[in-house]
Steps between C-alpha positions, in 0.01 A plus 500: 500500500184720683364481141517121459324448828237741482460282114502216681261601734274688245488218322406228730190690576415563108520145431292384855244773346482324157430138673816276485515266782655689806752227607669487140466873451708506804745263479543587029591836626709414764754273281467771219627797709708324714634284232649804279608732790596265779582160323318172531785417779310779719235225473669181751383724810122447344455097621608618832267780504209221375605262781480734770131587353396135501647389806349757679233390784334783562364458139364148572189697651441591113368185357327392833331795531357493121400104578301643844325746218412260268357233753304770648353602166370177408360440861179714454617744788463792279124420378432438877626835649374704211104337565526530838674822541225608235177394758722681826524838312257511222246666654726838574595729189731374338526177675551309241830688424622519853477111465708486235754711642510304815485178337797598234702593872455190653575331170817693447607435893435070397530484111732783366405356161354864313451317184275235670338776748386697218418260308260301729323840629450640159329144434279481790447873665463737176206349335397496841525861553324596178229330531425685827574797342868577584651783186745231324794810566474453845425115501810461260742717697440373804559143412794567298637705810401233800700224211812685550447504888753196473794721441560692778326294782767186605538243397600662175685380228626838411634593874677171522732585133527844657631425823763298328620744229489800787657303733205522765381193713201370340318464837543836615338652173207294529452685818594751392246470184229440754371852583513618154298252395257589775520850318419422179173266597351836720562727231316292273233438710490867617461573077259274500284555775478903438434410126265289589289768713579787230368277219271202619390488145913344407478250858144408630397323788352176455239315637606202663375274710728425785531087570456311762824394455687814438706496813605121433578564137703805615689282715529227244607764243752689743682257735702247206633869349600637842628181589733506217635877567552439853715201414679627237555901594478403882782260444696745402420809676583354837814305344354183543610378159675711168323613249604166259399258769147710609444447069498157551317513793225699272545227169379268764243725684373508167477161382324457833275734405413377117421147694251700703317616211546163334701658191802291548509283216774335302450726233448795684811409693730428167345833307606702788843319505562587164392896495709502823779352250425759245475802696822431727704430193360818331632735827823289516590541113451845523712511814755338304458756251490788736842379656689478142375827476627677774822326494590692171310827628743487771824434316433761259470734779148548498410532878823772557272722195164425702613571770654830373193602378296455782677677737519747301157583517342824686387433848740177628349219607139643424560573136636159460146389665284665304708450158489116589158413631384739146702269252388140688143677450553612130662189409219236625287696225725243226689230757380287721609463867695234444713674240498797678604321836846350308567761293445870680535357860878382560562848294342693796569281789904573477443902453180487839775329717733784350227753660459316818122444394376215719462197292233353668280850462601532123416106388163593625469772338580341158315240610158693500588696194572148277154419610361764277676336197245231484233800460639762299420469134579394275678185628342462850448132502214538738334677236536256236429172781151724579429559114545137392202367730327834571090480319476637149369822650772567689745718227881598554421859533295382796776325656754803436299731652407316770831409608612889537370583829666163640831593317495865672355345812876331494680791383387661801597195732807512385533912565410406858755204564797745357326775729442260820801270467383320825155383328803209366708523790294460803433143484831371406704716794175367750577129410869577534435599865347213587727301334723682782745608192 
């Protein structure tokens, strides 16, 4: 049987690799295996398995946290921060950079959207940083790397599907997701900034006149963002509301916001209705998929082998670290989070808990290293999102190489949360005693 479910396993991946459409990948080789070695009887636990998934609330947060995303990116906040941002810091090496690095944070912390991020940056900042003379490696990387900002700072789509499969309370890992976040936008602009000075020639200084109306556009830019993370994070940080309820606090915080920019139209308001449709019933069929799945890698024993194998390893608890966080990294070279997230995750969770690994510490630490999925070629989306509306100039050599330093810049983030466990822990265990608990 250990050779039929490493097969089974083996081949899952092959097929993902070769394109087929994750959710039926999942669920075809789920009836085939369990079909001829556990019986398509083994498969009435399956629609109680599915109803526990859809019935879940914590999950609700999903499609009103995609809807707050969408709104936002059709409200013009993006082009807004980015200009602005661009006039504050332009005039400092590399300004322009550290403006897209703070803008992609802020975005992440109200959006969480990395397609649309990317997207709308790569539109408006990178022709904006060539023409003031900005190397398109460094231009490139950095937008690609603020895009993907979105997930590991809350609210995150990503934390909330890992704090149900691990088991963890969503609200505690977006505070615990907080600092680490913090992390990753000073070493980038700690890269950027001593680049910057090493090489002006790759990030000048530009000449900008500073407005009149700077301070007011700085305030008109800022306060509707901060609003919105106050509301939404600050909601739940001080348990005001759960993380569902504080995500449609933010779908309205949003809408709010879109009628401040006076981007709420009907058609605005049904397009984003329907990619909110789309992209909620994309996670949830794979879901479905994912659950099939694991059913039959279950009943053919498949966690007892994993977990035999892991504790086997040299070095405990440590090995099982290290030999974890490297096959999340190797594998978001060919999956995508989401696969990744459904697939290796409830493998690893069961065999942590084993280990007494603290959940909350180790679904951050995933967390940060499924981020560098969307950068890693040769399926980072972020790469491809940049390439389709990056200027003919810009190449996909430029964009490989320029995402390196960011994707190291997170390798060593993620070295410093497994050395410094209470980078994640602080906040959460500070919030629990005020909380009194």
């Amino acid at each position: 049987m250990t050779i039929w479910i490493l097969l089974m396993f083996v081949s899952l991946i092959v097929l993902l690799m070769l394109g087929y459409p994750v959710a039926f990948t999942l669920g075809a080789i789920a009836f085939l295996f369990g079909g001829i070695f556990l019986g398509f009887d083994f498969f009435k636990l399956l629609p109680l398995n599915i109803w526990g998934v859809m019935t879940n609330f914590t999950l609700i947060a999903v499609p009103l946290f995609i809807f707050m995303g969408v709104i936002l990116d059709k409200s013009g906040l993006a082009e807004d921060l980015l200009e602005t941002m661009g006039q504050l810091f332009g005039r400092l090496r590399g300004g322009l950079a550290l403006s897209v690095v703070f803008v992609g944070a802020l975005l992440a912390a109200t959006t969480g959207v990395v397609g649309a991020t990317v997207v709308t940056m790569g539109i408006i900042a990178l022709p904006t940083m060539l023409k003031h003379g900005y190397s398109p490696q460094l231009a490139s990387g950095t937008i690609a790397a603020a895009g993907t900002l979105g997930q590991i700072i809350p609210p995150s789509i990503i934390l909330i599907l890992l704090g149900d499969i691990m088991g963890v309370p969503v609200g505690r890992l977006f505070i615990g997701a907080v600092m680490p976040g913090i992390l990753l936008v000073l070493l980038f602009c700690l890269y950027i900034t001593v680049i910057a000075w090493l090489k002006p020639q790759v990030a000048p200084a530009l000449n900008i006149d500073k407005s009149e109306n700077l301070v007011r556009r700085v305030m008109f830019s800022l306060l509707p963002p901060l609003s919105l993370v106050i509301a939404v994070l600050g909601s739940i940080f001080f348990g005001i509301a759960s993380p569902t309820e504080s995500a449609a606090v933010g779908a309205l915080g949003a809408i709010i916001l879109a009628i401040m920019h006076n981007k709420l139209s009907m058609k605005n308001l049904r397009a984003s209705m329907q990619l909110t449709t789309r992209l909620t019933s994309m996670v949830f069929l794979i879901l479905i998929g994912a659950t099939a799945f694991g059913l039959v890698f279950r009943g053919m024993g498949g966690d007892i082998l994993m977990l035999d194998i892991m504790t086997s390893l040299p070095g405990g608890k440590w090995g099982f670290l290290i030999v974890s966080m490297l096959l999340i990294f190797l594998l978001g070279f060919f999956l995508d989070f989401l696969q990744i997230c459904f697939i290796v995750v409830p493998i690893l969770t069961p065999i942590a808990k084993f280990l007494q690994i603290d959940p909350l510490w180790f679904a951050v630490l995933i967390a940060l290293n499924l981020q560098t999925s969307f950068l890693t070629p040769p399926f980072g989306f972020s790469l491809f999102y940049l390439k389709a509306v990056a200027p003919v100039q810009v190449r996909i050599e430029h964009i490989y190489k320029g995402i390196i330093p960011f994707v190291s810049l997170q390798v060593i983030g993620l070295f410093l949360l497994v050395m410094f466990p209470a980078i994640i822990l602080w906040l959460p265990n500070l919030m629990d005693r005020i909380h009194g608990l």
